[in-house]
N, C-alpha and C positions, 0 to 999 in steps of 0.2 A: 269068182268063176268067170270066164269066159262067157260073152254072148253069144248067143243060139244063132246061126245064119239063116235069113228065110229059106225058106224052102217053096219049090219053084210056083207050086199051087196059090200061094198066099200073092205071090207077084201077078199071077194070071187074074184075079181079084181084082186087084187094083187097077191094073188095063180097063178091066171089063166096067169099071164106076168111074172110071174118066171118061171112058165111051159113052158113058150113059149121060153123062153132063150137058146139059141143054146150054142155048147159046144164051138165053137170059142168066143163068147162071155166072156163066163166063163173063157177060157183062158187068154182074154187079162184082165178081172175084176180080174182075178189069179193074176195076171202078174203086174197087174196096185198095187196091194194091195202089192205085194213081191217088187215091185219098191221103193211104199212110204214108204214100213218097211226099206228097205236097204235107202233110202234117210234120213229118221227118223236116221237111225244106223247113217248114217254118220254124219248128222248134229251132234247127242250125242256128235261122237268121234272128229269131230272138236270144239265140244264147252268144248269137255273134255281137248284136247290137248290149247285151247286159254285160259281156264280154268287153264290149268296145266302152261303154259308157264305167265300168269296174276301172279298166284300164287309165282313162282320165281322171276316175276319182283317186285311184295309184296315184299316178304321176302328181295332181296336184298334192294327194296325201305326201307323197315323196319329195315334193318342193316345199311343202311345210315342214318336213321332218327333217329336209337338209336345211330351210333357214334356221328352226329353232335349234339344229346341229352347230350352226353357224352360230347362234346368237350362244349356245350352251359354251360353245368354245369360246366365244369372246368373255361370255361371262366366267368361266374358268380360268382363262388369261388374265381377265379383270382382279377375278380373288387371287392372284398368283403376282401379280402386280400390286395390290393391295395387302397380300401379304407381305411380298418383299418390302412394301412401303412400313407397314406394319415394323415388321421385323427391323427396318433401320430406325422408323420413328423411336421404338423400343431400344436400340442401340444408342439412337444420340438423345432417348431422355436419361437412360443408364448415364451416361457421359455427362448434360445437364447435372444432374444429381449431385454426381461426384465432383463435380465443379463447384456447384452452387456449395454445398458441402465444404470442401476451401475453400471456398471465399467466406462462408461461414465462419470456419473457425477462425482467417485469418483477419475477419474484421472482428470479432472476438479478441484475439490474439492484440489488433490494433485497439480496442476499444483499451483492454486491461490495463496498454503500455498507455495508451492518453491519460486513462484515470491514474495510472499513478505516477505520471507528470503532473497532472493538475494536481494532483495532490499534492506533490512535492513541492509543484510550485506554489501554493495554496502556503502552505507553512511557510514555504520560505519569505510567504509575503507579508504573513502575520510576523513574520519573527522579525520583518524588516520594519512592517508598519512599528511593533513595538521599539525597534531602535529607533526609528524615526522619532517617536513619540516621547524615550525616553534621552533622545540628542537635542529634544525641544524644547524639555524641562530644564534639563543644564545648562542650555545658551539662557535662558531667563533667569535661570540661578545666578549664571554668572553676570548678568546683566547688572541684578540684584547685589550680587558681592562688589562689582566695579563702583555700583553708583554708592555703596555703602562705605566705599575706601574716598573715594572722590569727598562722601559730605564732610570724612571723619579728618582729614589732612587737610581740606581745602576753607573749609569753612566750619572748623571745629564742633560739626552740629551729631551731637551727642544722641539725640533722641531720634532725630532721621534714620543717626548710623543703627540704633537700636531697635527701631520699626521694619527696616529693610533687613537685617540681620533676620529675623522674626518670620518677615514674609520667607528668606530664604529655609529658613528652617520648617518652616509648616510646609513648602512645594516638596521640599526633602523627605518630612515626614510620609509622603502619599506615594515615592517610589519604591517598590518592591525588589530591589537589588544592593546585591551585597556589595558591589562596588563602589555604590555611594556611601557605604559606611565610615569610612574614614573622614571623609567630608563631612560628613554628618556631625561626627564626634568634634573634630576639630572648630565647627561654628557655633558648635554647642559651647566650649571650650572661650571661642572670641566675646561671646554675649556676654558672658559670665563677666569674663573680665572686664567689660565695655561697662556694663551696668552697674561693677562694682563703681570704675573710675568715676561716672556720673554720678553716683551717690556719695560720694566719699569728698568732693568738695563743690556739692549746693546746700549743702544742710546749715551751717552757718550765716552765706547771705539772704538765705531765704527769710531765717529767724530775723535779720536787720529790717528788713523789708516787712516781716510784718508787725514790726514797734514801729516802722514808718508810719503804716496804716492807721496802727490803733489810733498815733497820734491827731487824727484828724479833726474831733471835736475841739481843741484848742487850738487850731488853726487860724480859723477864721476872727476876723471881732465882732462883737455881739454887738455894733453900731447899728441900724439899719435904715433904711430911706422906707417914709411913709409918703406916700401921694397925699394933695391938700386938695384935702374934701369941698369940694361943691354943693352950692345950694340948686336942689333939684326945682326948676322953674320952667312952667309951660309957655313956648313963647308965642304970644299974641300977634306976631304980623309975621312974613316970609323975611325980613329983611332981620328980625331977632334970631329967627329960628337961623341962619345963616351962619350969624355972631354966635350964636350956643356951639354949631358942627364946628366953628373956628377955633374956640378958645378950649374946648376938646385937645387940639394937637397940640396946645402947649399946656403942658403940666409943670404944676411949681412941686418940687421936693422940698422937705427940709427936715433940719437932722432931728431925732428923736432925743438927743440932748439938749438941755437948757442953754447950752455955752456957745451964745454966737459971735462968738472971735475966733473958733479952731478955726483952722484950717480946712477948707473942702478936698475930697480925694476922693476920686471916684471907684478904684479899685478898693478901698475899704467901706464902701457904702455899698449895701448889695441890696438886691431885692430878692425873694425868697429861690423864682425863677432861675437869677444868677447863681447863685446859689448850688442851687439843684446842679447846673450845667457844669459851677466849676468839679462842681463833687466828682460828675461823671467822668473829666476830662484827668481829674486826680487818678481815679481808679482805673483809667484806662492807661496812664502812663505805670502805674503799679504792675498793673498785667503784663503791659510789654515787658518790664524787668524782670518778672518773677520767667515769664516764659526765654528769655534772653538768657536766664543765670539755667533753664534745666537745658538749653540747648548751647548753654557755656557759646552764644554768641557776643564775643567779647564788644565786635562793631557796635550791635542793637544795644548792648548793656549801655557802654557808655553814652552813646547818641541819648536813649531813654533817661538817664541820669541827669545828664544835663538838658535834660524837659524839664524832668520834676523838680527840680535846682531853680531853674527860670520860673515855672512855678509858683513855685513859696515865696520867692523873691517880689513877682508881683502881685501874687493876690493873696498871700497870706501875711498876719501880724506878725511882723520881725522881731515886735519885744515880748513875744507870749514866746515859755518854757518851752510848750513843745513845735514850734517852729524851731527855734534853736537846736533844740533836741535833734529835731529831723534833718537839719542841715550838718550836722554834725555825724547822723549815721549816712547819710550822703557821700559825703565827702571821706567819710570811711571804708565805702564802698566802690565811694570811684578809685581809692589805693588797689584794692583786688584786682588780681591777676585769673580771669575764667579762663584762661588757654591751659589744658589739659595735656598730661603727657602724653606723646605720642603714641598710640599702640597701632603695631604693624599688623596687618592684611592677608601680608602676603602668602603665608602658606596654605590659605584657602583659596586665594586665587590661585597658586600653583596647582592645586590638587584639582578644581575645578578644570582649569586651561589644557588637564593632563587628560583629564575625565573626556572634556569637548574634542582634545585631538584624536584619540582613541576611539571614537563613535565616525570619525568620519572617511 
């Protein structure tokens, strides 16, 4: 609805109680109005000055929110740079990887190819050590075989050739190849026959040689020289005792026979001492021949022979049975011929010689 308009009575009213308003009144309504304008003032200037003081705390609020703007964008830029860092680091470790990864396999790949070079090389060293090993056995073979030809032609020494044969067969025997089989057989093959040849003529001289031997008690003669016995006497001054060391170095012999008109001889008069010596000097010239006749050294036989010849001649009884006897299987002896028939070498040296050039 619509408001009602005064009506004119009600306005005549109001005239009439502003008329009636005293000037105290009007002073304090003055008063009351100059109050609220000056309270209105102040309010202003305090909303001016909260106003003013809001605004700076703005502004510096607004200088902080644009550095921390600032610092937010740099640190944005930062994670955006740290990403892209990121993101390439991640890039070239991917790439890393795959590298390290090849060269993985390929020092793998190298590692396999070394091991089985060394490997290869590995055997082929052993297979060389063992030629080496088994080209070192055969040059001593053959060393063996050469000096066993050398003793067997040069110096007809039969048991040499048969020792060194021997040794060649026992280094033979310790090789583990079939290629030295034939060698083998055929040395086996030379012994045989070497050993028959040396048995086949010492068997006979050696029986002469030892009826040599037996002979030796009837060698000698059963004459002997006895020292003449002194009378034991203490001598009573330096100048006896002297004469006693003196007559010491001359000793008188005499024969143990009654018959003093023989003849003296001093190789037939022995003392037990001599004796002994010749005996030994018998049996050593025995030895040399027996060992001359198994090594069919024809030189040492007869050199030996004619010892034991000169010998008997001087220190044995020439009219006792078996001095004769003995000069007789002597002289039967020194007719023998110990030169052996040749047996040839060579086709163990050939086979060996074939053996060495083959290894090298």
């Amino acid at each position: 609805m619509a408001d009602r308009a005064p009506d004119s009575s009600e306005v005549a009213g109001v005239e009439r109680v502003v008329a009636r308003l005293s000037v105290s009144a009007k002073f304090f309504i003055v008063l009351s109005l100059l109050l609220s304008i000056a309270a209105a003032l102040l309010v202003a200037w305090t909303y001016a000055e909260v106003v003013s003081r809001d605004t700076e705390r703005h502004l510096m609020l607004a200088d902080k929110i644009s550095v921390l703007q600032g610092e937010y964008e740099a640190i944005v830029d930062g994670q955006s740079d740290l990403a892209a860092r990121a993101t390439e680091l991640s890039a070239q470790g991917r790439e890393l990887s795959t590298a390290l990864s090849r060269v993985d396999a390929d020092v793998e790949r190298r590692l396999a190819s070394i091991r089985t070079e060394f490997g290869s090389e590995i055997q082929k060293i052993t297979r060389d050590a063992a030629q080496v090993s088994l080209f070192l056995e055969l040059l001593e073979i053959r060393h063996l075989l050469r000096s066993a030809a050398l003793r067997m032609h040069f110096q007809n020494d039969l048991a040499a050739t048969v020792y060194l044969l021997e040794a060649a067969l026992s280094r033979l025997q310790d090789v583990d190849d079939l290629v030295v089989l034939p060698l083998r057989t055929q040395i086996e093959q030379d012994l045989a026959a070497i050993t028959q040849i040396a048995t086949d003529g010492s068997q006979d001289p050696l029986l002469k040689l030892a009826a040599i031997e037996s002979g030796w008690p009837g060698l000698l003669t059963d004459r002997v020289l006895k020292m003449n016995p002194t009378p034991a006497a203490v001598p009573s001054s330096i100048g006896e005792q002297v004469l006693s060391e003196l007559t010491q170095l001359l000793q008188v012999r005499y024969l143990s026979e009654s018959d003093d008109q023989v003849r003296f001889d001093e190789n037939a008069y022995l003392s037990d001492i001599e004796r002994d010596l010749l005996r030994l000097k018998f049996d050593t010239a025995i030895m040399q021949i027996r060992m001359a006749i198994i090594r069919r050294d024809s030189i040492g036989f007869r050199k030996n022979l004619k010892s034991l010849t000169f010998w008997h001649q001087q220190f044995a009884d020439l009219n006792s049975v078996a001095t004769k006897s003995n000069l007789d299987a002597i002289d039967e002896l020194g007719q023998l011929d110990l030169a052996t028939q040749k047996y040839d070498l060579s086709v163990s040296l050939e086979l060996i010689d074939q053996l060495v050039a083959n290894r090298r």
